[in-house]
C-alpha positions in Angstrom: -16.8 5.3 -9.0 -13.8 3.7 -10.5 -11.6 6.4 -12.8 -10.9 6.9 -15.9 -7.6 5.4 -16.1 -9.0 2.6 -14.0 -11.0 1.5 -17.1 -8.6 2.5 -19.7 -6.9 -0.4 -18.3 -9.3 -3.3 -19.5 -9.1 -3.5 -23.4 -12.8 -4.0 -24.9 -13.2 -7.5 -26.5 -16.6 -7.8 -28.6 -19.2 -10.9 -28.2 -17.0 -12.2 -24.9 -18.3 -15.1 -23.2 -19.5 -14.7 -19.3 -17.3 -14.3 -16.7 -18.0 -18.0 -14.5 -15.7 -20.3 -12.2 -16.6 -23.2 -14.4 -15.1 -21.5 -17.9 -14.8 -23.9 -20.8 -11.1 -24.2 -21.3 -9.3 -25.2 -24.5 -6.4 -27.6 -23.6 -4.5 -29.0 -26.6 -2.4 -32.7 -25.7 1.3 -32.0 -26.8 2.7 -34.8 -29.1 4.7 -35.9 -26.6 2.2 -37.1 -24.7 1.0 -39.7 -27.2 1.8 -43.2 -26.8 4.1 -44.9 -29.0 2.4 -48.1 -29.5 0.2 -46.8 -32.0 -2.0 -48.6 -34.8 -2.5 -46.5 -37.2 -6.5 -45.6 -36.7 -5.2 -44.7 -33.3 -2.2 -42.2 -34.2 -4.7 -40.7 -36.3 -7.4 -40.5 -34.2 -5.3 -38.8 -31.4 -3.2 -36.7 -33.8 -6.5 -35.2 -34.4 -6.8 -34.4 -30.7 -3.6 -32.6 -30.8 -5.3 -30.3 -33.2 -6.6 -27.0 -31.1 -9.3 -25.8 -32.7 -10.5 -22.3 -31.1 -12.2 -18.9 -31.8 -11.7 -14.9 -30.4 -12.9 -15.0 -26.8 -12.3 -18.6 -26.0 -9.7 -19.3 -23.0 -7.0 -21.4 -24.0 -4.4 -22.9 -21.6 -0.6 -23.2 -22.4 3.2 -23.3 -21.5 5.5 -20.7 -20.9 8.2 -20.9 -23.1 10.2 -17.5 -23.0 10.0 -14.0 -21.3 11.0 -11.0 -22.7 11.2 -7.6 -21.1 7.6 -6.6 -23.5 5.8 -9.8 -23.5 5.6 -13.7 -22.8 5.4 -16.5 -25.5 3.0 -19.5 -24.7 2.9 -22.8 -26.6 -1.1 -23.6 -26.6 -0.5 -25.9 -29.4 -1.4 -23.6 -32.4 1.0 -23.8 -35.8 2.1 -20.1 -33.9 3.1 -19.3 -30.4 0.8 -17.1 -28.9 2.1 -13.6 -27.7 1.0 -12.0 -24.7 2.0 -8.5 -24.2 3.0 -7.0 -21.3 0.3 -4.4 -21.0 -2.1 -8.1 -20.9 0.3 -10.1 -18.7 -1.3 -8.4 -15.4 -3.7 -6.3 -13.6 -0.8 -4.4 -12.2 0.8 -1.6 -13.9 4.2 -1.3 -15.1 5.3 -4.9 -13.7 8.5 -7.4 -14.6 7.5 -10.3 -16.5 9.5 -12.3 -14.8 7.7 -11.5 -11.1 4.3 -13.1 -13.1 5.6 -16.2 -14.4 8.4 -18.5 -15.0 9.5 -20.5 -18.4 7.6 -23.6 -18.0 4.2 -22.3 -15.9 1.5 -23.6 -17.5 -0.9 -20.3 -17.7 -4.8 -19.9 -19.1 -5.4 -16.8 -21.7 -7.4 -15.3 -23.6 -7.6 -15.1 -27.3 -7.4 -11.1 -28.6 -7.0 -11.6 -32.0 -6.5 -14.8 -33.8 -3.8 -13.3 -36.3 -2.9 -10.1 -36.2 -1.6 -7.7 -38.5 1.6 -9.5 -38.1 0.3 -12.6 -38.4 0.5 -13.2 -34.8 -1.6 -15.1 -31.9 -2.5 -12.2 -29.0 -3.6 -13.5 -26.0 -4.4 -12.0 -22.8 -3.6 -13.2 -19.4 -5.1 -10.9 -17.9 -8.7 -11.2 -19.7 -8.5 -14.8 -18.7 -8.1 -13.6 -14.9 -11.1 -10.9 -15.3 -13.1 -13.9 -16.9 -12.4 -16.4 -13.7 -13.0 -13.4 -11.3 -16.2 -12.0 -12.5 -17.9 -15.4 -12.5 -16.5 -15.6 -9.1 -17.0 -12.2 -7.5 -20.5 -12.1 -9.0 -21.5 -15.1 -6.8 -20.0 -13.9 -4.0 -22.1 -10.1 -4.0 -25.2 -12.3 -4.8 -24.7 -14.2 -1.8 -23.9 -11.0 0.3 -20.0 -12.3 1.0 -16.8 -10.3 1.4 -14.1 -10.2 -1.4 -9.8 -9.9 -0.1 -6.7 -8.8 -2.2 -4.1 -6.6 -1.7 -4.1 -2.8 -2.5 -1.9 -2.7 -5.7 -2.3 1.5 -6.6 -3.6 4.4 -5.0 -5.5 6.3 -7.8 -7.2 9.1 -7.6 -10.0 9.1 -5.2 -9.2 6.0 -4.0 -7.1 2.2 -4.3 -7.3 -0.2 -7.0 -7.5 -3.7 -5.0 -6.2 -6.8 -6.4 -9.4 -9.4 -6.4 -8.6 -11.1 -9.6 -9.7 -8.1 -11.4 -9.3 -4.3 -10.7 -11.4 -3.4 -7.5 -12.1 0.3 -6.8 -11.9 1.3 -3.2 -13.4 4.4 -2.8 -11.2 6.6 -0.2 -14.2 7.6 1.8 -15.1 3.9 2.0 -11.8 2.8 3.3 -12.3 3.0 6.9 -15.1 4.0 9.2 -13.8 7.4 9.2 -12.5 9.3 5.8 -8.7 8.5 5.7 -6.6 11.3 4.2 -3.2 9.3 3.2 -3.5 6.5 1.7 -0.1 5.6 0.5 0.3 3.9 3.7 -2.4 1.0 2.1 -0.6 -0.3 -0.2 0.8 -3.8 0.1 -2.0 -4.1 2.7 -4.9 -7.3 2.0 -7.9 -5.9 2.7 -11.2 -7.3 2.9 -14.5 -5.5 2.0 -17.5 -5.8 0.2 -19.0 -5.4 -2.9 -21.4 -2.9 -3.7 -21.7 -1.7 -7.4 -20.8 -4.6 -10.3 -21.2 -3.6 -13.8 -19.3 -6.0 -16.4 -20.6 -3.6 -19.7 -18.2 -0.9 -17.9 -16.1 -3.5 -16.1 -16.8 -1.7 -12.9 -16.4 -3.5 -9.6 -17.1 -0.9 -6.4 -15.9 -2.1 -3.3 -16.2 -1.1 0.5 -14.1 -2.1 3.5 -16.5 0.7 5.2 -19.7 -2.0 5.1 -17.2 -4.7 5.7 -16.2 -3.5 8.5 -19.8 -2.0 10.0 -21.1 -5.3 9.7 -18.7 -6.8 11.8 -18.8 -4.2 14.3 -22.4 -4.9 14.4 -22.0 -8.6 15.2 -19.1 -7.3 18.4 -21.6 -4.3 19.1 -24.6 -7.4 19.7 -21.8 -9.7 21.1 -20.6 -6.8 23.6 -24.5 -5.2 24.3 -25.3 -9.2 25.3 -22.3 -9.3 28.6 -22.9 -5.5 29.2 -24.9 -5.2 32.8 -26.4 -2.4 34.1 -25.0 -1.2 37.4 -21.3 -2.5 36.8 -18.1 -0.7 37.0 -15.6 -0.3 33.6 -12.7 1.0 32.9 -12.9 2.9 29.6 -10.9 5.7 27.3 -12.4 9.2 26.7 -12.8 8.9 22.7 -14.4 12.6 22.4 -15.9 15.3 24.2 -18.9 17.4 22.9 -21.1 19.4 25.0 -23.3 17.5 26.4 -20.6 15.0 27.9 -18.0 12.5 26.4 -18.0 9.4 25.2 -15.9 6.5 26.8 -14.4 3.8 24.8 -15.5 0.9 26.6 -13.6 -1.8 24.7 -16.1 -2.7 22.1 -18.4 0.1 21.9 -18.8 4.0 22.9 -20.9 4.9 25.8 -22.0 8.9 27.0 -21.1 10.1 30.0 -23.8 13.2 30.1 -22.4 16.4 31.7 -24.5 15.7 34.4 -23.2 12.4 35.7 -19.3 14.0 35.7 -19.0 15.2 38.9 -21.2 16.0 42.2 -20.3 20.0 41.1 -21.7 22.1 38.9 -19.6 21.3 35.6 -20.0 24.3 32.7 -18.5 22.3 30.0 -17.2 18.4 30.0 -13.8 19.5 29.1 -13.5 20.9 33.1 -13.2 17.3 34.2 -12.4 15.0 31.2 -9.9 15.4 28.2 -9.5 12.8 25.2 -7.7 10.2 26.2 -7.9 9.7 30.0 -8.9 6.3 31.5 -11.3 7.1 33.6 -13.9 4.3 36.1 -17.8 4.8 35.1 -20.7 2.8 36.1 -22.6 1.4 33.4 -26.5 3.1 34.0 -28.6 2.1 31.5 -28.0 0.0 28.2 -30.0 0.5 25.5 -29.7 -3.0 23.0 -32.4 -1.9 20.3 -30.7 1.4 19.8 -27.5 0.2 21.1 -26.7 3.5 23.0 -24.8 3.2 26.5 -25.6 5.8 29.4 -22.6 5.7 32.5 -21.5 7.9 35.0 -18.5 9.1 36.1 -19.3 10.5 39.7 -21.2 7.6 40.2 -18.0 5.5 40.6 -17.1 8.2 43.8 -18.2 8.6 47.5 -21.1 10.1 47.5 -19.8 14.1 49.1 -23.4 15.0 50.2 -23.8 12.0 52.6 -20.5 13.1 54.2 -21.2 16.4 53.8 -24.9 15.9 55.4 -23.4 13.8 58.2 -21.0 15.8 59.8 -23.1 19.7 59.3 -26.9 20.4 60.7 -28.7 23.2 60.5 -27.3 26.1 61.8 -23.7 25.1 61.8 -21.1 28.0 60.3 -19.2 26.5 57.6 -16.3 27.9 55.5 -17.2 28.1 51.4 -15.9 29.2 48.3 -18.6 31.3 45.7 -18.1 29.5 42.4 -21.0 31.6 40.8 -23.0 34.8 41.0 -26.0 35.2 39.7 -29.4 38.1 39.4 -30.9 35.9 42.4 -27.9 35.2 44.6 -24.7 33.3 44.5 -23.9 29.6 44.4 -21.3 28.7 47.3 -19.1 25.1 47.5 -18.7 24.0 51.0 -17.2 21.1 50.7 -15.9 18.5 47.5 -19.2 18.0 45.4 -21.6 20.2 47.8 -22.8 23.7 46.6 -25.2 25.8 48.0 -27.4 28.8 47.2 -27.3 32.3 49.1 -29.8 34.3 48.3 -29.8 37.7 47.8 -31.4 38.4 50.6 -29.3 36.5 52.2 -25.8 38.1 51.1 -25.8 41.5 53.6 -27.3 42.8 56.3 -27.6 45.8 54.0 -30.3 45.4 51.1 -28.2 44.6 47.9 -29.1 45.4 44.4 -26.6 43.1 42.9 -24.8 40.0 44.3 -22.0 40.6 41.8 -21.8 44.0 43.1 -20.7 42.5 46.6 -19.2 38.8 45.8 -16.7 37.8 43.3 -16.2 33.9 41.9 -13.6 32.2 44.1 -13.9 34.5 47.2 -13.5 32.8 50.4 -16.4 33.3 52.7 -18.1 31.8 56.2 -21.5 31.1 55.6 -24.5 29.4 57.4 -26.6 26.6 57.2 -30.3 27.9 57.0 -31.9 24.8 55.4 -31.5 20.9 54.3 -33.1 19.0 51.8 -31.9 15.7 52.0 -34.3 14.4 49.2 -33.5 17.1 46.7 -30.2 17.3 47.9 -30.3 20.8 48.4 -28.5 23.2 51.1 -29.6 26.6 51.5 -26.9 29.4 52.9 -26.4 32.6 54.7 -24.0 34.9 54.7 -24.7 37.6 56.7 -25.7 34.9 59.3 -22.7 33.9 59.9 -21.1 37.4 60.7 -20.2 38.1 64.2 -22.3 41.1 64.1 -25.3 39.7 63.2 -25.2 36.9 66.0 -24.7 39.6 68.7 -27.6 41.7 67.3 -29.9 38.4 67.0 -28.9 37.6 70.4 -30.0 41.4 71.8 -32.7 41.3 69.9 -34.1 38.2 71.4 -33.1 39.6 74.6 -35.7 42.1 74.4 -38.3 40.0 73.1 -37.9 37.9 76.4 -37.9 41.0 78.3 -41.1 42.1 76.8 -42.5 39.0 77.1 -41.7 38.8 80.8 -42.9 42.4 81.2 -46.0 41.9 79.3 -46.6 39.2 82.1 -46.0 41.2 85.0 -48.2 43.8 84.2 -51.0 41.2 83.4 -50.8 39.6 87.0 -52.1 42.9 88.9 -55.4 42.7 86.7 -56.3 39.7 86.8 -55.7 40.0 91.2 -57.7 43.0 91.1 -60.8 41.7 88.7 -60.8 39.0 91.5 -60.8 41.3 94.5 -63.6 43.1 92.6 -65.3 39.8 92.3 -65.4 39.5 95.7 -66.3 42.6 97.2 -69.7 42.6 94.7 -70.6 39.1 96.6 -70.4 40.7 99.8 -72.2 43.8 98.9 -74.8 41.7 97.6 -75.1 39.3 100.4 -75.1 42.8 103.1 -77.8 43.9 100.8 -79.7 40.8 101.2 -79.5 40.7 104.6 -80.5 44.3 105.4 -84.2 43.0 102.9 -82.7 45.8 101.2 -84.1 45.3 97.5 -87.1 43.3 98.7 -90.8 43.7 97.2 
């Protein structure tokens, strides 16, 4: 809201006409203007034109004719010049006459006070401004438009804008974000809107804020319209928050989520990304109804698990740096963008009650590839594997399961030759016992 010395600036005048574009004027013909072949009907008859006839409130139009350093004289054709003082000479505080007009201008006012107590005309330049603007600014916020001047005072809270009357810019509706200074404003034209009109307070509201919001809208359609999924910008990191940053993208802000920064684990946006940095994204999704923007940032790199799955198979030994510890192992990079898990289990050959206990963030260590999931792009590890010690006591121990195996074998064979020679020497018995008639009836 407008303040207090913003209104004690417009002087009250009772029973005043509406404010309109189309204000009845007053214009008296000087005497000079008549024509000199006259008959005497018509000299009368035009004298009587030359006659202004007027009342408190009406806008009258006149000449210049002197300046002083506290007011402005006008001719308007009364039997008195009219006096305009300085305080009604302009919207603007504490101004030179002579910057407002020139001996000669021809200038509308409006009457104050017909006769003073000095006998004099008032009139107000000013009121007779306020009177053409309100008209005029009135149609405008009925027909939604935008209003322009230039910022003639910072007050407090705000600016007073020059629209033809005293416009109040609120300093929280100055620019999309609050603006602190506003000294630097001044001199500026801005345009905005109007939101709050009240002509009993002679309050007029205004707001670059919705000005300007509205015409974002119109580039945020425009910009939503060319935007395609799947293609590659160039943007400016305007913030970062938790979840990711935001990328200026040339006409609107798009999120990069903290999961579309890089192929490694990433604790907090600000490890890859600071405000300011032009960074390549690819545009992912694109929202239009709730104009919201998803890209990625790795996305716009070589993927590192192809590479890393192309070159490594399972079983291969690969050097790795542990870039986490945790109660069920530790997380191990082997190679830009590919981290692992080693499981507890899988730390020592020795049982271990804690992986911290035994591993330490950025330790170097060897470890081995036990499994791949290409789908989930996952890579389990091993450490202990991959020690020296533990190859040499896999390889003895399968070394004795061959020899047991084999072993097992040999001393199979014999039985099976020997339930075979049994076999054998039961037929022959049999067939001796048959011939003999032994176990005939």
């Amino acid at each position: 809201m407008p303040t207090e010395e913003t209104d004690a600036e417009i002087p009250e005048v009772a029973d005043e006409p509406e404010g309109s574009p189309d204000l009845q004027v007053i214009v008296v013909k000087p005497v000079e203007a008549l024509p000199d072949d006259l008959t005497a009907e018509d000299f009368e008859r035009l004298l009587a034109e030359t006659v202004i006839e007027f009342r408190e409130g009406d806008i009258v139009e006149g000449t210049v004719v002197s300046i002083d350093h506290d007011e402005v004289l006008v001719d308007i054709g009364y039997k008195s010049e009219g006096h305009i003082p300085l305080r009604e000479l302009s919207i603007r505080n504490n101004v030179n006459p002579a910057e407002i007009v020139q001996p000669g201008d021809r200038i509308e006012a409006l009457v104050l006070d017909k006769e003073d107590d000095e006998g004099r005309l008032i009139l107000s330049k000013k009121r007779a401004q306020y009177e053409r603007a309100w008209g005029r600014i009135r149609k405008i916020n009925q027909e939604g438009g935008t209003v322009e001047g230039p910022v003639i005072e910072v007050v407090k809270g705000g600016l007073i804008v020059d629209i033809g009357l005293r416009g109040f810019l609120p300093a929280s509706l100055v620019e999309l974000r609050r603006v602190r200074d506003l000294e630097p404003y001044v001199g500026q034209v801005l345009e905005a809107k109007v939101i709050e009109l009240d002509r009993n307070r002679n309050n007029v509201v205004l707001s670059r804020r919705a000005f300007l919001e509205e015409e974002q809208a119109e580039q945020r359609h425009a910009f939503l319209d060319e935007l395609a999924e799947g293609e590659i910008r160039t943007g400016v990191v305007s913030s970062v928050v938790n979840f990711g940053a935001f990328v200026d993208l040339g006409g609107m802000d798009g999120l990069v989520h903290v999961s579309e920064m890089s192929y490694q684990h990433v604790n907090h946006p600000s490890e890859v990304v600071k405000v300011g940095d032009e960074v390549r994204v690819k545009v992912l999704e694109v929202d239009r109804e709730r104009e919201r923007i998803s890209l990625s940032i790795k996305q716009t790199e070589e993927d590192p698990w192809g590479t890393f799955s192309a070159a490594h198979g399972l079983g291969d030994v690969v050097d790795g740096v542990v870039t986490k510890t945790v109660p069920f192992g530790a997380f191990v990079t082997v190679g830009e963008g590919v981290e692992g898990l080693v499981h507890v289990s899988e730390i020592a050959a020795h049982r271990v009650e804690s992986p911290e206990l035994e591993l330490s963030v950025g330790q170097k260590v060897q470890v081995k590839v036990t499994e791949m999931d290409e789908e989930r792009r996952r890579v389990s590890l091993s450490i202990k594997q991959a020690l020296p010690e533990w190859t040499e006591r896999e390889a003895s121990r399968e070394h004795k399961k061959k020899e047991a195996r084999e072993f097992q074998r040999e001393d199979q064979e014999p039985e099976r030759e020997t339930a075979v020679d049994v076999d054998a020497s039961l037929e022959a018995i049999l067939l001796e016992l048959k011939e003999r008639g032994i176990g005939r009836r």
